[in-house]
N, C-alpha and C positions, 0 to 999 in steps of 0.2 A: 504494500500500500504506500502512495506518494502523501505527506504530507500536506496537506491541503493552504496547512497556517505556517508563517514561518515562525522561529523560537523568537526570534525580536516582535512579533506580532503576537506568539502567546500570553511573553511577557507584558505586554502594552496593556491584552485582558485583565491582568491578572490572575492567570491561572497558573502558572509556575509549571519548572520543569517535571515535577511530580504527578502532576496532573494530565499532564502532555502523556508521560510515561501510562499510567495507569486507565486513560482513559480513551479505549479504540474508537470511543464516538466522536473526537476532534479529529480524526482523522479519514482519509476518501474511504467510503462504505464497500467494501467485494460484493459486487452482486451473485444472488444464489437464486437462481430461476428451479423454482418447487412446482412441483407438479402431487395432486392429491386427491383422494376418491373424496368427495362431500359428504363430512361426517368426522368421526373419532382423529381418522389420521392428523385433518386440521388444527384440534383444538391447540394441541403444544404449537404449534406454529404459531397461533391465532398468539397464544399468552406472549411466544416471543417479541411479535409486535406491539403486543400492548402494554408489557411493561418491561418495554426497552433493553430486554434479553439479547436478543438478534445486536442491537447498535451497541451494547456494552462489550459484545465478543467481534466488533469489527464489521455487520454484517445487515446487508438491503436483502431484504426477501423480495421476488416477484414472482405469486402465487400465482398459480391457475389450477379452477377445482374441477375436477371432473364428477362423471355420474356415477359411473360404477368400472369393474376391472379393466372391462375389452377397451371403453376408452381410455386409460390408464394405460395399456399395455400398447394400446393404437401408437399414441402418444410418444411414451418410450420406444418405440422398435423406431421413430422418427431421430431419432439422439437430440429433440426438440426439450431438452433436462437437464438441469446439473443434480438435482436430488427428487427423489420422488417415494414413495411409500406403497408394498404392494408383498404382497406373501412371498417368502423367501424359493419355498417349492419353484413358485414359477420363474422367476430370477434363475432359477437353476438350469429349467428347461429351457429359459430360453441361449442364457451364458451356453449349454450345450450345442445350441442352433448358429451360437457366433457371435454372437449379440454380447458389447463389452458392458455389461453389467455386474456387480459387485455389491453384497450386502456389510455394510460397513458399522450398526449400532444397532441394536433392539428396537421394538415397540413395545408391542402389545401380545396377549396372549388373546386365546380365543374368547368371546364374550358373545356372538353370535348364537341367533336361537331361533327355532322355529314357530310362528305367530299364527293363531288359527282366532277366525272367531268365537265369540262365549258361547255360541249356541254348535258349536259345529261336533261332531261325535269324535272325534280325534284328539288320543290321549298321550301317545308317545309315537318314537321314532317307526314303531313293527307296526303301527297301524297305517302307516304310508304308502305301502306295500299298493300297488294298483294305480297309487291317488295321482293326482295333478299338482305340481308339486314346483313350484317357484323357486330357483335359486340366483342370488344376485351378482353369482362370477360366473365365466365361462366354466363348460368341462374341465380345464387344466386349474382352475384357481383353488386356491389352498383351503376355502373353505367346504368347496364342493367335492375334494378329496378327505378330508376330515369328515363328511358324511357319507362319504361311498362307503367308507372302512367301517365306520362306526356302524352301518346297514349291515354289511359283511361278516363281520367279526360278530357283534354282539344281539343284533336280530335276525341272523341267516338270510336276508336278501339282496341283489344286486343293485340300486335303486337306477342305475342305467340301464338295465333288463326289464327291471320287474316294478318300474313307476313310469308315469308319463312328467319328462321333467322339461320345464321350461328355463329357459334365461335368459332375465333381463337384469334391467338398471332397478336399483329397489322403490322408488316412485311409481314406474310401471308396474311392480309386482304387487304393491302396498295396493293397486288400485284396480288390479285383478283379483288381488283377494276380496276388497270389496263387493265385483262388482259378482263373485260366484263363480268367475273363471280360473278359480284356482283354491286345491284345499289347503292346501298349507306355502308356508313363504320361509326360506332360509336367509333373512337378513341380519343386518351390522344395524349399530348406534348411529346417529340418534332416532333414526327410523322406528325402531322397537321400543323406546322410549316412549317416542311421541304415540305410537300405536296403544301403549299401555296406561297414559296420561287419561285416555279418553274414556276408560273402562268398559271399551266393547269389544278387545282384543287379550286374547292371552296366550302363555308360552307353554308349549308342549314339550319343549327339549332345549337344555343347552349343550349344543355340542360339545364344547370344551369343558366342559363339566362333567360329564358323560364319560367323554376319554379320561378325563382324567383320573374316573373312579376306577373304569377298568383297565388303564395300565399304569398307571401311578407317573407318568410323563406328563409334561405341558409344553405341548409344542406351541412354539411362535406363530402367530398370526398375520402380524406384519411385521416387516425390519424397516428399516432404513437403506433405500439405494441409492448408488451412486454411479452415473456415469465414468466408466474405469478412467478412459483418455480426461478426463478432467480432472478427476481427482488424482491420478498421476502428477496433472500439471500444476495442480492447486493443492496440496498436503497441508498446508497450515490451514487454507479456507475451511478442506473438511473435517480438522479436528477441531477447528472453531465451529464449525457448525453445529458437531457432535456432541460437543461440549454443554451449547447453546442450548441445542434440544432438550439433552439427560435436564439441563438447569429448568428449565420449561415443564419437565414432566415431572419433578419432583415438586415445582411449584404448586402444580394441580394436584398433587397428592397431599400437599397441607395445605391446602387453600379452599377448602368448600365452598366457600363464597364467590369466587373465582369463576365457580362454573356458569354461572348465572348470567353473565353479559353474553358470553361461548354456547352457553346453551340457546336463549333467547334467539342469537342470530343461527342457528340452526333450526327454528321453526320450535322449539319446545318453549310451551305457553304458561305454565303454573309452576308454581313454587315446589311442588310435590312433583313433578319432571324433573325439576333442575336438581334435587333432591334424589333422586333417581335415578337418575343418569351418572351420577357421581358416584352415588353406593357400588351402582353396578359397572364403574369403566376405571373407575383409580386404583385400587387395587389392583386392576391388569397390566398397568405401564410397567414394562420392565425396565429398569435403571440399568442393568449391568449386562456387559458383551465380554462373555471371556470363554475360553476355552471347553468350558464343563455348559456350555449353555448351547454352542455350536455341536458337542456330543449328541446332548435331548437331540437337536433337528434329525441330526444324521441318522438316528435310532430309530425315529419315526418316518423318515424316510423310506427306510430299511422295513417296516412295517406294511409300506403301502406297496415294494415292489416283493417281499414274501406273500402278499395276498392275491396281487392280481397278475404277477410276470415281469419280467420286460416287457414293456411296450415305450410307445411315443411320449406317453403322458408327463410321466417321470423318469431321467436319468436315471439306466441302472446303472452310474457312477457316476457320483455329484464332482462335479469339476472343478479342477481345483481353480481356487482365488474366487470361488460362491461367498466364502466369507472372508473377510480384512480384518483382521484387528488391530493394522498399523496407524489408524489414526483414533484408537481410543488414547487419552492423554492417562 
């Protein structure tokens, strides 16, 4: 970064060379073009901007939200990103395809869950079996493999054989499950929130919940990516970034109050939402990227190519540089 102010022009402020040192907001902002599904990924973004996370670690965000995975992946395969947010599984598959992508920090773990209406006869995962069944990533997306398995393994069915599955963006799903064109819906935050806010929707299943009881694992739901050639070119940017994020997400993890502007501008309407959305999504931020956390992925990786083969979906060898840990500080 070039100095914006010269030190004889610091000095004139009165901010001193102390200040100068400690403080990456006087100085030119590294732009970091984010790319992110509309919803949970945003919020630590949202807090870096609004309470001056991102400018204290050096750094202009220029967001753009997207709707759900496939535009997010549309997106990325453009190298139109310097960071973007998107399940680590598919980062893999695509890193295999060519694609310089690299997962470099944690998110989130799974919080996803299946939304049926009050009245509808659907009680858990084995009653899908047949049903019309909404899910808001494509085939290859990390959630939609966390419930193939979780069909497979713990209710004996294939739900790509033996459901009629749709996919879309989760506004379109949220509004086929309304309208009767679909029995159940596998979406993300704040969607399910606001669904639940209303009291004429409820949850059949958390997937990540579910797994977790039956293999004692918590796989990652989203990480943090980065375009490889840039972060290459930029190593200080992305551990400032990293930095910036973890700072962000630990903020919302003691900040209840917090959630409330973040939530608001996500469409969630009452006190007892924003309330809710916290209970159910702070406790999922993961803080830490180290060695014993990139094991869990590879484990459960290992999990989805012992059930269903080799095939396309998932590398039956996660390639190597899928995860970084050169720019955790």
């Amino acid at each position: 970064m070039n100095p914006r102010l010269t030190l004889t022009a610091l000095l004139a402020l009165g901010i001193g060379i102390a200040a100068a040192v400690s403080a990456p907001s006087a100085l030119a902002l590294d732009k970091v073009r984010v790319t992110a599904i509309q919803g949970t990924q945003l919020f630590p973004v949202g807090i870096m901007q609004s309470q001056g996370i991102a400018a204290k670690h050096g750094l202009e965000l220029e967001v753009k939200a997207v709707a759900g995975p496939q535009a997010l992946y549309t997106i990325m395969q453009t190298n139109d990103f310097d960071v973007a947010f998107g399940g680590w599984i598919s980062i893999a598959l695509m890193r295999d395809k060519g694609f310089k992508f690299t997962n470099v920090f944690s998110m989130i773990s799974f919080t996803n869950e299946f939304m049926v209406k009050n009245d509808s006869p659907l009680k858990s995962i084995a009653d899908l079996k047949g049903k019309r069944v909404g899910l808001f990533g494509g085939p290859t997306a990390a959630t939609s493999w966390l419930f193939r398995i979780l069909a497979v393994k713990k209710f004996g069915f294939d739900p790509v054989k033996e459901a009629k599955l749709h996919y879309g963006a989760p506004p379109l799903l949220v509004g086929m499950l309304d309208r009767g064109d679909l029995d159940a819906i596998l979406i993300l935050d704040p969607f399910i929130t606001r669904l639940l806010e209303t009291g004429n929707y409820r949850s059949i299943a958390s997937v990540g919940d579910l797994w977790r009881e039956t293999t004692g694992q918590s796989p990652m739901l989203v990480a943090v990516n980065a375009y490889e050639p840039w972060a290459k070119a930029n190593p200080d940017v992305v551990r400032r970034f990293v930095a910036a994020f973890k700072e962000a997400m630990i903020y919302l993890k003691e900040h209840p109050a917090a959630w409330a502007p973040v939530a608001k501008q996500m469409g969630i309407k009452t006190d007892k939402g924003v309330k809710l959305l916290y209970e159910r999504t702070a406790p999922a931020f993961i803080t830490t990227f180290d060695q014993k956390l990139i094991d869990d992925q590879l484990a459960y990786a290992a999990e989805i190519i012992n059930a269903f083969g080799p095939q396309g979906d998932v590398p039956s060898k996660i390639p190597e540089g899928t995860f970084d840990l050169s720019f955790v500080k």
